[in-house]
py3Dmol code that shows the C-alpha trace and the ligand (Angstrom):
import py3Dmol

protein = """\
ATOM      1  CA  UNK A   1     -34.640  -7.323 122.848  1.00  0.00           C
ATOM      2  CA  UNK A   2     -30.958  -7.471 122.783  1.00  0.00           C
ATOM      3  CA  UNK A   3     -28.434  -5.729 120.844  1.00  0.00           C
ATOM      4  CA  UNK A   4     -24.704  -4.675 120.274  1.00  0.00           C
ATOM      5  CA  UNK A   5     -23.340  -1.028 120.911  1.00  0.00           C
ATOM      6  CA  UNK A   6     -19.957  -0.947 119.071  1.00  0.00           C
ATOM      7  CA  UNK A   7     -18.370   2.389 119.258  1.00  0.00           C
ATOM      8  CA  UNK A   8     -17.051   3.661 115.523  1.00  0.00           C
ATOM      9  CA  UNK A   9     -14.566   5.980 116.630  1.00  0.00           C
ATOM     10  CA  UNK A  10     -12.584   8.014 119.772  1.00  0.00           C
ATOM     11  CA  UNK A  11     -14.544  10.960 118.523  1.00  0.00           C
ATOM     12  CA  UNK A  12     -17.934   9.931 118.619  1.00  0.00           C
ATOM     13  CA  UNK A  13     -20.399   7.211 116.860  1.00  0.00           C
ATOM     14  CA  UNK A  14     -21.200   3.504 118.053  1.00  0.00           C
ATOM     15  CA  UNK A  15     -23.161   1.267 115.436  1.00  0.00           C
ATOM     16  CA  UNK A  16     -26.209  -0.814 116.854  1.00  0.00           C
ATOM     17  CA  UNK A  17     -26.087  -4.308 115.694  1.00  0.00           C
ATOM     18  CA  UNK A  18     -29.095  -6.668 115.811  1.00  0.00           C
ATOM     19  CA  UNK A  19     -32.066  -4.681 116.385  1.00  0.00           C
ATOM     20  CA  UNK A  20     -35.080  -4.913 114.321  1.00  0.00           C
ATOM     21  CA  UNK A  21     -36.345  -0.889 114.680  1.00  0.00           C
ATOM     22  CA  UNK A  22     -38.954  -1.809 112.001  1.00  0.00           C
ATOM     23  CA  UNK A  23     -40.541  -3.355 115.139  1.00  0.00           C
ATOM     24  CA  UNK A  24     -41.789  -1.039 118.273  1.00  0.00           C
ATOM     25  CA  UNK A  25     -39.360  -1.505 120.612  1.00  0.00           C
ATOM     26  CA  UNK A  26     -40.102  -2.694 124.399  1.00  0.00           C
ATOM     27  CA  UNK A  27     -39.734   0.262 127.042  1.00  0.00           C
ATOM     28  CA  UNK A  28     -36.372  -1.361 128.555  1.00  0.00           C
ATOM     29  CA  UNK A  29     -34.781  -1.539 124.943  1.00  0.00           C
ATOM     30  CA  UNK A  30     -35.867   1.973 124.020  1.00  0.00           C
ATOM     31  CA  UNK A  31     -34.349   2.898 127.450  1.00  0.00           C
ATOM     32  CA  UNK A  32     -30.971   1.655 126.344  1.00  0.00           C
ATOM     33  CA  UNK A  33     -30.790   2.794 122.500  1.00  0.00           C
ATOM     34  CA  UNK A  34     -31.525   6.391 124.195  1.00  0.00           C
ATOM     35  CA  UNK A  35     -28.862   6.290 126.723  1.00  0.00           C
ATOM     36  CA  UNK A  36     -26.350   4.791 123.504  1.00  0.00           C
ATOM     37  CA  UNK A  37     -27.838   7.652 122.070  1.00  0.00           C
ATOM     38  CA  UNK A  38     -26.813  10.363 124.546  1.00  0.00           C
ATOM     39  CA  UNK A  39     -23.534   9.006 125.081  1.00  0.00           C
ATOM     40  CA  UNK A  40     -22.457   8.367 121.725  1.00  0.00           C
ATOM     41  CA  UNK A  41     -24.206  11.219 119.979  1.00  0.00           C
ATOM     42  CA  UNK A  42     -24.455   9.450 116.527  1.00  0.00           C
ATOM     43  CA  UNK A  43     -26.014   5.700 116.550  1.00  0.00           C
ATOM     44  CA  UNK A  44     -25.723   3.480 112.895  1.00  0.00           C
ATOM     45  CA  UNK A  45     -28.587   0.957 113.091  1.00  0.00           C
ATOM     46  CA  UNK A  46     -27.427  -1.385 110.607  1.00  0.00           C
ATOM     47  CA  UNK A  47     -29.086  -3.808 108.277  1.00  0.00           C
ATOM     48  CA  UNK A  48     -32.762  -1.912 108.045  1.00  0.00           C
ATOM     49  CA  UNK A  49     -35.492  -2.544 106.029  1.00  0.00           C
ATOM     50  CA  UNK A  50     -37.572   0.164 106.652  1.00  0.00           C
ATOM     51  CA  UNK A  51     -40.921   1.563 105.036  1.00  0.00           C
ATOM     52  CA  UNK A  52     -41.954   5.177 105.531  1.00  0.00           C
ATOM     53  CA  UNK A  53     -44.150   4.841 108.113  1.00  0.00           C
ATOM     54  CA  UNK A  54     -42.047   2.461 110.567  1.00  0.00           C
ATOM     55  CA  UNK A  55     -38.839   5.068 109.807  1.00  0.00           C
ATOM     56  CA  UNK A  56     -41.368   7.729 110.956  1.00  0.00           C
ATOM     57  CA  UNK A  57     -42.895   5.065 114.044  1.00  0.00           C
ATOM     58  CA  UNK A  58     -39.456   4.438 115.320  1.00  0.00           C
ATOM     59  CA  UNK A  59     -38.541   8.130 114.821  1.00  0.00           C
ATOM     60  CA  UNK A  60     -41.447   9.730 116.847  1.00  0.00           C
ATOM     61  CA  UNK A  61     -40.472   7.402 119.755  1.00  0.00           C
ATOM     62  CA  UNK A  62     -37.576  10.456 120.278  1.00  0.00           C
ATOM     63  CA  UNK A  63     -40.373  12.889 120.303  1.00  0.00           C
ATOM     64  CA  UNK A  64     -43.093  15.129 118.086  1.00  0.00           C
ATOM     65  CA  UNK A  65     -41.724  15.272 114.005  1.00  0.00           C
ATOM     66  CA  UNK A  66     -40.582  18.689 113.051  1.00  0.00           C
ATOM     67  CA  UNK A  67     -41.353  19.099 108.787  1.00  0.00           C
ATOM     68  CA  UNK A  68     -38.256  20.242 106.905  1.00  0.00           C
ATOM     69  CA  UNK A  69     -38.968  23.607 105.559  1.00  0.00           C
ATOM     70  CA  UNK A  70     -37.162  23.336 102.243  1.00  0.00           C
ATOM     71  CA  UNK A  71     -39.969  21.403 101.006  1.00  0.00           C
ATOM     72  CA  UNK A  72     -40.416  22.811  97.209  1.00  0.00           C
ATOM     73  CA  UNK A  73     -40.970  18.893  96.309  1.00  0.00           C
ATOM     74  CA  UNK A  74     -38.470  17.363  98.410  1.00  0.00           C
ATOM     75  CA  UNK A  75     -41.124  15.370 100.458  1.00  0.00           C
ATOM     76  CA  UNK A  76     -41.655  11.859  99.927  1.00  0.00           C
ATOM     77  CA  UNK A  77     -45.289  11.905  98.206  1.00  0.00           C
ATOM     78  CA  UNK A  78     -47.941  11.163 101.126  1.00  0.00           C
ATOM     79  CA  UNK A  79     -45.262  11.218 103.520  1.00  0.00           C
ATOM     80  CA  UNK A  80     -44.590  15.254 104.714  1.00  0.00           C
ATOM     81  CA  UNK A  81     -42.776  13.942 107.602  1.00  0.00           C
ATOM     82  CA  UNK A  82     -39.591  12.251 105.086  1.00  0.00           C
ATOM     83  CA  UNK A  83     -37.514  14.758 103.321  1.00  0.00           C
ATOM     84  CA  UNK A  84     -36.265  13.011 100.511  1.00  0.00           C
ATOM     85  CA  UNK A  85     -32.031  13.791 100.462  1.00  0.00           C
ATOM     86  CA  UNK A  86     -30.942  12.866  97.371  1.00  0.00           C
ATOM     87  CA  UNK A  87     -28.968  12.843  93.922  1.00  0.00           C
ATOM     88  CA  UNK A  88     -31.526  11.426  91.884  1.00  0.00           C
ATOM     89  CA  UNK A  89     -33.631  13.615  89.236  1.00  0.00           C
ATOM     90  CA  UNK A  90     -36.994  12.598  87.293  1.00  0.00           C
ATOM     91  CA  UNK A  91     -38.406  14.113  84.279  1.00  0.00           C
ATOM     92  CA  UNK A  92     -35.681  16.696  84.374  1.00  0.00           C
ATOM     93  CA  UNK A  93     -36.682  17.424  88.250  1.00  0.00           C
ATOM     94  CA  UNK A  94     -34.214  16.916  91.356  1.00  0.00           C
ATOM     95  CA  UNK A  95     -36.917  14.589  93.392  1.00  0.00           C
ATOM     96  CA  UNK A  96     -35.531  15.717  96.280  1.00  0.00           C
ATOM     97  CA  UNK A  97     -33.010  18.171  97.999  1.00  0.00           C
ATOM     98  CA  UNK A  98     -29.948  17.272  95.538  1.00  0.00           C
ATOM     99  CA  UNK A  99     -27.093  18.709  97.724  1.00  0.00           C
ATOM    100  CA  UNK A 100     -28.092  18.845 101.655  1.00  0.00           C
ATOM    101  CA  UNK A 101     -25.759  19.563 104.000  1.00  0.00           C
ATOM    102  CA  UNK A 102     -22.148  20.619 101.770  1.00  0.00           C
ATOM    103  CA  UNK A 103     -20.861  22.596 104.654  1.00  0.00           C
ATOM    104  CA  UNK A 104     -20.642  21.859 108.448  1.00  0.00           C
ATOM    105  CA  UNK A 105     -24.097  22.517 110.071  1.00  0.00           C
ATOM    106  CA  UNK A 106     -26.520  21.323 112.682  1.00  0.00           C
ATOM    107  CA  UNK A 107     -29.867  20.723 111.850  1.00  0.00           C
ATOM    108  CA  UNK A 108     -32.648  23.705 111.624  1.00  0.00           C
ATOM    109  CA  UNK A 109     -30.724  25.797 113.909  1.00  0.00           C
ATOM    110  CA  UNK A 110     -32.230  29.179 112.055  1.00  0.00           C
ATOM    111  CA  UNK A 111     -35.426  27.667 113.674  1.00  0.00           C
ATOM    112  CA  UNK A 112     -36.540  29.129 117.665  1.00  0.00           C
ATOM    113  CA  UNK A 113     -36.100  25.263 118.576  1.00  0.00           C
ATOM    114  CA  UNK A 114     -33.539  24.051 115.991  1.00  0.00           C
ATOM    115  CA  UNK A 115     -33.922  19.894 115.723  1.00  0.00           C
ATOM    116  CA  UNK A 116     -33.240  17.575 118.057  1.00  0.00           C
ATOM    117  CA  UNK A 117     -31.626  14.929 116.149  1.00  0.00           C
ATOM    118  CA  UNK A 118     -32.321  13.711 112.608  1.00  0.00           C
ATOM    119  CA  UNK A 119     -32.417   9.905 111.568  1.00  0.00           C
ATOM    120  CA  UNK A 120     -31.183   9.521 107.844  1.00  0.00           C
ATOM    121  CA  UNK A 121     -31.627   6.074 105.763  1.00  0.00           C
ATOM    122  CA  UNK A 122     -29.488   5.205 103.118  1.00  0.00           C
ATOM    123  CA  UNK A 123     -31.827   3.286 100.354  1.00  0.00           C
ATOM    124  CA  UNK A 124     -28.981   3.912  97.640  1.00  0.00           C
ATOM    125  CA  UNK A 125     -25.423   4.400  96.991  1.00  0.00           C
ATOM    126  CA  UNK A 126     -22.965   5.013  95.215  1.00  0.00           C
ATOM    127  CA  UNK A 127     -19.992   3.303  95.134  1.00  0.00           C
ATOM    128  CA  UNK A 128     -17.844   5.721  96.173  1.00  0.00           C
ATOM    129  CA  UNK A 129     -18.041   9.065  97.928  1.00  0.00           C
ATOM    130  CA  UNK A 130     -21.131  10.338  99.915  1.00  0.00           C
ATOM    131  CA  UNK A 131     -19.768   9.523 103.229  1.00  0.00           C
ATOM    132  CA  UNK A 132     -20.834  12.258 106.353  1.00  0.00           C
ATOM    133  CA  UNK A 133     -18.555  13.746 108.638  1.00  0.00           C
ATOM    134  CA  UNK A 134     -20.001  13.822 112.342  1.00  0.00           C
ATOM    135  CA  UNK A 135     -17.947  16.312 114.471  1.00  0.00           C
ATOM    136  CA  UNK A 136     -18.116  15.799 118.588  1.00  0.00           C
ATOM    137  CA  UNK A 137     -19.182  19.838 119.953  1.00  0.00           C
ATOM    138  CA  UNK A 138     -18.823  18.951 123.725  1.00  0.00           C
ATOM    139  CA  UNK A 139     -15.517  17.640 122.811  1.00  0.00           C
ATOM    140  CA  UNK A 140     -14.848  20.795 120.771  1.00  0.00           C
ATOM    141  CA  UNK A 141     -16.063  22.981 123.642  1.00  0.00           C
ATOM    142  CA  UNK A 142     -14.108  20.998 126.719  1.00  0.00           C
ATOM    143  CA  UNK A 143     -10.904  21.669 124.177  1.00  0.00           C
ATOM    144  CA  UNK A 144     -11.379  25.185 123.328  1.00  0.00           C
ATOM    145  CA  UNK A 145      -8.931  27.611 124.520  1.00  0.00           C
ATOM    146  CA  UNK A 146      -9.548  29.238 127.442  1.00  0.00           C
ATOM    147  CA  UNK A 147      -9.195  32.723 125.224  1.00  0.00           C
ATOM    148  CA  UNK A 148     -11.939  31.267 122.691  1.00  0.00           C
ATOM    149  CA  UNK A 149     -14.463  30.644 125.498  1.00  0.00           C
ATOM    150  CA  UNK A 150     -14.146  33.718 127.326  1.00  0.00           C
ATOM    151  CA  UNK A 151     -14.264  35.792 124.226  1.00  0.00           C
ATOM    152  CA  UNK A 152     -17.349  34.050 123.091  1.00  0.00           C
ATOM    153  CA  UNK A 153     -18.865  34.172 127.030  1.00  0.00           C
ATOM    154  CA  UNK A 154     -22.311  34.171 127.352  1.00  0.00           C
ATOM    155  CA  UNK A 155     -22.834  35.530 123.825  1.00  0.00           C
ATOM    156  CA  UNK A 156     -25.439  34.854 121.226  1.00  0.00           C
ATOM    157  CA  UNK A 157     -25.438  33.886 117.388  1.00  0.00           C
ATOM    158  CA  UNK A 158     -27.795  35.363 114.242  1.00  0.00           C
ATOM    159  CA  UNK A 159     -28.454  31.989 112.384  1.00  0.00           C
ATOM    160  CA  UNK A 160     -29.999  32.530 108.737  1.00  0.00           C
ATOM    161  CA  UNK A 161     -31.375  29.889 106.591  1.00  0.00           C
ATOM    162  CA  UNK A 162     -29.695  29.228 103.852  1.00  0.00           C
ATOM    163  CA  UNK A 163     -32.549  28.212 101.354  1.00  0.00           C
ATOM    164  CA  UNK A 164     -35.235  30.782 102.992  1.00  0.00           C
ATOM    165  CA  UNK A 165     -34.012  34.563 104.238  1.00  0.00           C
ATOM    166  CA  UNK A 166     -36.448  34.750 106.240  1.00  0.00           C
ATOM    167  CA  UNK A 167     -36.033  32.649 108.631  1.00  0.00           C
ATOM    168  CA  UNK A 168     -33.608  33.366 111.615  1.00  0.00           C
ATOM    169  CA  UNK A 169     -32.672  32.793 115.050  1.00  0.00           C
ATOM    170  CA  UNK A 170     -30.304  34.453 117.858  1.00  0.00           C
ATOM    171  CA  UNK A 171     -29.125  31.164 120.089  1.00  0.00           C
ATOM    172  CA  UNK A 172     -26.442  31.082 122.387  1.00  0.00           C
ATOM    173  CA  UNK A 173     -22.522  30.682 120.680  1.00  0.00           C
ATOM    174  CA  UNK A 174     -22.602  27.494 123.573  1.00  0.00           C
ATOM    175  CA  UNK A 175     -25.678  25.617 124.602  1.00  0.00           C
ATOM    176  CA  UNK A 176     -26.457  22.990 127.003  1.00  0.00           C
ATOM    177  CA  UNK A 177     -27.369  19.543 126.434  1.00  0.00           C
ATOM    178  CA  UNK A 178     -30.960  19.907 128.163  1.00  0.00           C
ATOM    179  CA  UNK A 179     -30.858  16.211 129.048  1.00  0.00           C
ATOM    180  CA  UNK A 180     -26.816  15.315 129.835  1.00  0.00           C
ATOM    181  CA  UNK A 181     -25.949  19.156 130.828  1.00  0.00           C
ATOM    182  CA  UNK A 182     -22.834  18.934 128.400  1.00  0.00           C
ATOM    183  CA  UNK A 183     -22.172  22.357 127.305  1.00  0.00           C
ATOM    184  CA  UNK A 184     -21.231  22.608 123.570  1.00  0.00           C
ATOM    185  CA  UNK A 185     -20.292  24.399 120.642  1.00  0.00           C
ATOM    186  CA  UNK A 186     -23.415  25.735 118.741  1.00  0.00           C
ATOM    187  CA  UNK A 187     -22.003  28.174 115.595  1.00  0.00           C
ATOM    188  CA  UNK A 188     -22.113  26.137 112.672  1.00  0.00           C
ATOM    189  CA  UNK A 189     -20.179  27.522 109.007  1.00  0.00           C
ATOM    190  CA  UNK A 190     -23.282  27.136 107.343  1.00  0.00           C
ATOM    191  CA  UNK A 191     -26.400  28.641 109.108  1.00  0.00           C
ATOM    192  CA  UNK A 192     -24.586  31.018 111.868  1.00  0.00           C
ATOM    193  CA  UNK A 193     -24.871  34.859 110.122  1.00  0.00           C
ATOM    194  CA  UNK A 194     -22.715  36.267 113.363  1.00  0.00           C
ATOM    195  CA  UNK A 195     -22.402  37.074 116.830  1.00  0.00           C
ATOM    196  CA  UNK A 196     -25.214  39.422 118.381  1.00  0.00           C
ATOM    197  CA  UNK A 197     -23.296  42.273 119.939  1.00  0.00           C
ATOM    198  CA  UNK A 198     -19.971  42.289 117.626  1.00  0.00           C
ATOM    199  CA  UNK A 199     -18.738  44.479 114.951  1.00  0.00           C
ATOM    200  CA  UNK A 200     -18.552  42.540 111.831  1.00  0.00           C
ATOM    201  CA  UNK A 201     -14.539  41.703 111.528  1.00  0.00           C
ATOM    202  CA  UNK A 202     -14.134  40.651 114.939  1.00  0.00           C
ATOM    203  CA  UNK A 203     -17.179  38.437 114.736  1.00  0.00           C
ATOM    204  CA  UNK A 204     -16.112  36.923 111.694  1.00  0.00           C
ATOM    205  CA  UNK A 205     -12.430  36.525 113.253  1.00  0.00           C
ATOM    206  CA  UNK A 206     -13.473  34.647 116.338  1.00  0.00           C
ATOM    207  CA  UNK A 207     -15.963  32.588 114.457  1.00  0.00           C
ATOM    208  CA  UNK A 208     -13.329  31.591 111.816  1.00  0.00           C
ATOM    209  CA  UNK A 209     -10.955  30.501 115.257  1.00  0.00           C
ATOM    210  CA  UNK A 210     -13.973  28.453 116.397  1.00  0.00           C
ATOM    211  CA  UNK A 211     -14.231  26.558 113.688  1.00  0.00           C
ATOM    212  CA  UNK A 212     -10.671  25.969 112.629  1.00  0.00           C
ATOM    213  CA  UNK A 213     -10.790  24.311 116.160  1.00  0.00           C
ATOM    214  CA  UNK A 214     -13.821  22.560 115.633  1.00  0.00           C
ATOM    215  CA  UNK A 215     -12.850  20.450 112.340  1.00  0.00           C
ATOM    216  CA  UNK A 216      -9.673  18.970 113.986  1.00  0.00           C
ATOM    217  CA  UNK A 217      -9.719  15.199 113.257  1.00  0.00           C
ATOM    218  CA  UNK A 218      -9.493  14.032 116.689  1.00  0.00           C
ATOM    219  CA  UNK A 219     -13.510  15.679 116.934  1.00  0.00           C
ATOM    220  CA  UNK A 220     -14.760  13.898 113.938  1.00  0.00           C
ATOM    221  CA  UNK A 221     -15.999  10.508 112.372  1.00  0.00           C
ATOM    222  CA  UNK A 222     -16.867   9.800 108.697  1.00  0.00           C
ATOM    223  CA  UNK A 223     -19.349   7.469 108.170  1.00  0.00           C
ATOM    224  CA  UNK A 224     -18.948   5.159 105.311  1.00  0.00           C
ATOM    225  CA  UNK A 225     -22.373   4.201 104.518  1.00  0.00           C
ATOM    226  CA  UNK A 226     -24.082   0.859 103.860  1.00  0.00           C
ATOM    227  CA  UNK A 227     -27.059  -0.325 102.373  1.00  0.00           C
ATOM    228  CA  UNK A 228     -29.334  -0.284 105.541  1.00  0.00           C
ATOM    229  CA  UNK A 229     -27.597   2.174 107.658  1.00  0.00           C
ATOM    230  CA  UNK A 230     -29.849   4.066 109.699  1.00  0.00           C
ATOM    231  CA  UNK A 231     -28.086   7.241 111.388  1.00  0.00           C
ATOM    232  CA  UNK A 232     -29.621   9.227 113.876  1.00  0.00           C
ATOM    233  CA  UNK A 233     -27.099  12.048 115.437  1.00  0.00           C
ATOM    234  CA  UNK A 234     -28.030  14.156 117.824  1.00  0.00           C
ATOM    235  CA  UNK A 235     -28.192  17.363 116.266  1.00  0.00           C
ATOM    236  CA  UNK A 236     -28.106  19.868 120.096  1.00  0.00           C
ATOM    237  CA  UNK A 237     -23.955  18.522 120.333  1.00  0.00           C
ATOM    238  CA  UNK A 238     -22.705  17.571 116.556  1.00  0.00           C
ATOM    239  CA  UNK A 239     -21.989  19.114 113.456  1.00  0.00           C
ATOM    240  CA  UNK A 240     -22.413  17.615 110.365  1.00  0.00           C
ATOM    241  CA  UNK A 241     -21.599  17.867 106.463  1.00  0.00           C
ATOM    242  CA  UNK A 242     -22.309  15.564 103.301  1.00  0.00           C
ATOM    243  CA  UNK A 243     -19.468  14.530 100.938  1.00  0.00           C
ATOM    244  CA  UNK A 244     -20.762  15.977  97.783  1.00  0.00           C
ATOM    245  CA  UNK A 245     -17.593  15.863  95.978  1.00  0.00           C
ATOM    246  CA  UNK A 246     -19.032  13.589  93.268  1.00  0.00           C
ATOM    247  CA  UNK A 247     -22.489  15.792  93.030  1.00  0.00           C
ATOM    248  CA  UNK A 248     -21.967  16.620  89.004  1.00  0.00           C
ATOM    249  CA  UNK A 249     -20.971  12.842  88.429  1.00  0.00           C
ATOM    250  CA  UNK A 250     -24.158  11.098  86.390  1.00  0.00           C
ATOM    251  CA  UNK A 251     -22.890   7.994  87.907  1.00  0.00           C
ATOM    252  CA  UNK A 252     -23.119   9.200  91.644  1.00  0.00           C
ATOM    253  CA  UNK A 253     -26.625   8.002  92.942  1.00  0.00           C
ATOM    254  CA  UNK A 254     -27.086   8.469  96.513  1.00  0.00           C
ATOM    255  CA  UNK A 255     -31.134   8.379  97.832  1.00  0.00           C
ATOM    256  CA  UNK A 256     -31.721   8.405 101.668  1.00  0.00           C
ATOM    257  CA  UNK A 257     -35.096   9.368 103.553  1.00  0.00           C
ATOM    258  CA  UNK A 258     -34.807  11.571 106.581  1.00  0.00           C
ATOM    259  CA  UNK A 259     -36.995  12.482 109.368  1.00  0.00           C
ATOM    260  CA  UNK A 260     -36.301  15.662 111.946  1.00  0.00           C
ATOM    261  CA  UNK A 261     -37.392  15.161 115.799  1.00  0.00           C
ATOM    262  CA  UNK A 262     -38.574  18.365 117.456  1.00  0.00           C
ATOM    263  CA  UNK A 263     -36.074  20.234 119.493  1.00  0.00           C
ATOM    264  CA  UNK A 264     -35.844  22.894 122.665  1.00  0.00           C
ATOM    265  CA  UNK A 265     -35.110  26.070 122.619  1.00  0.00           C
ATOM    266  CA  UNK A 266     -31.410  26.067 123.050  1.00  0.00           C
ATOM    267  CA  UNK A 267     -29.627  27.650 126.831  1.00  0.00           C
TER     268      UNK A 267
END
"""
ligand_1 = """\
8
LIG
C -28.138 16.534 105.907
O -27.404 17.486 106.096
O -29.188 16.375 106.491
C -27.732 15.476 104.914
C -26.494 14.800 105.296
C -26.116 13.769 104.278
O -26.758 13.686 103.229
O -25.164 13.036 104.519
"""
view = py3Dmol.view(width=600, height=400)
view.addModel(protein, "pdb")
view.setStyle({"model": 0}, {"cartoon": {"style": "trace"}})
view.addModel(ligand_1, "xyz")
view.setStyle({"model": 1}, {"stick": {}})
view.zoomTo()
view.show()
């Protein structure tokens, strides 16, 4: 099957253009969409037209499913393998998780084997706002300051869930891409609690350096959405955060499915 891989930015991101992925894909074209995937990080299928169960086919060809565990409702009905991300509300109920992802964060990464990747698929939008920032962490981490990486070191993170206390995580401050053997930046803003080993100032102090350094532009790519866009980032190496700014708007409807591939244990 053949296909387009146009990159989207310097930082990261290349969109795939003319590929059916409602359709199992041949071994030799699944080769290449996983390579696109591991050097690009983030891939934009455009122009799907998906159902449930072929976004969860396609998905599972990356690996086993991992269930979201802020589930409270916020699975598609029948389906526990979608979370449903979105702005919509039904009989006076959010019918799904209303405001995922406002701060930079990877994926699950409170979890002993945080995600590998997640593929989102925008079904509706709004006509402004809602984009999502992708941010490059093996970029980050070949940048960082020598001062910033030896400080860090071999360290390890606390990560916390934000929607559930009780469940954490100690992973290292910089993993390794278990399949390109990148090293990148792990901490995340939203789900690291601190580094294992440091008082609580200086912890919060080199964290706070870390990520000034990690939202430079020159790391990051918005993604403007279209109707069809399927995104699948690859969760061990980017950061990412939702454009929200229009959450209390009536007007702002934005409704995406999203499926979570099962992860390692992070080195
Ligand atoms: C998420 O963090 O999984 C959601 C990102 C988005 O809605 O853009």
């Amino acid at each position: 099957m053949s296909f387009e891989i146009r990159p989207l930015s310097d930082a990261l991101g290349a969109e795939i253009v003319g590929l059916d992925v409602s359709r199992p894909l041949d071994d030799a074209t699944f080769a290449r969409v996983h390579r696109a995937h591991l050097d690009h990080l983030v891939l934009v299928f455009r122009g799907q037209r998906l159902t449930p169960q072929q976004h969860i086919d396609f998905s599972k060809r990356f690996g086993p499913l991992d269930a979201h565990p802020s589930q409270g409702g916020a699975h598609l009905a029948g389906f526990p393998d979608i979370l449903v991300v979105s702005t919509k509300r039904e009989n006076g109920k959010d019918v799904g998780v209303r405001n995922a992802g406002p701060t930079w964060h990877s994926d699950l990464a409170y979890r002993d084997r945080p995600a590998l990747g997640s593929m989102l698929y925008a079904l509706e939008l709004p006509d402004s706002g809602g984009d999502t920032g992708f941010a490059n962490m093996a970029m980050a981490y070949d940048a960082l300051p020598r001062r910033l990486k030896d400080a860090a070191g071999e360290k390890r993170a606390l990560f916390s869930s934000t929607r559930n206390t009780s469940l954490h995580a100690l992973h290292p401050v910089f993993r390794t891409h278990p399949e390109t053997g990148r090293k990148s930046i792990f901490v995340n803003p939203q789900l690291t609690a601190g580094i294992d080993g440091m008082d609580a100032p200086s912890s919060s102090s080199l964290l706070a350096e870390i990520y000034a350094h990690c939202r430079q532009p020159e790391f990051v790519y918005w993604h403007k959405w279209r109707p069809g866009d399927l995104t699948f980032w690859d969760n061990r190496c980017v950061l990412h955060i939702a454009d929200h700014t229009r959450l209390d708007d009536p007007a702002y409807i934005r409704h995406m499915h999203r499926t979570t591939i099962a992860g390692d244990v992070p080195f």
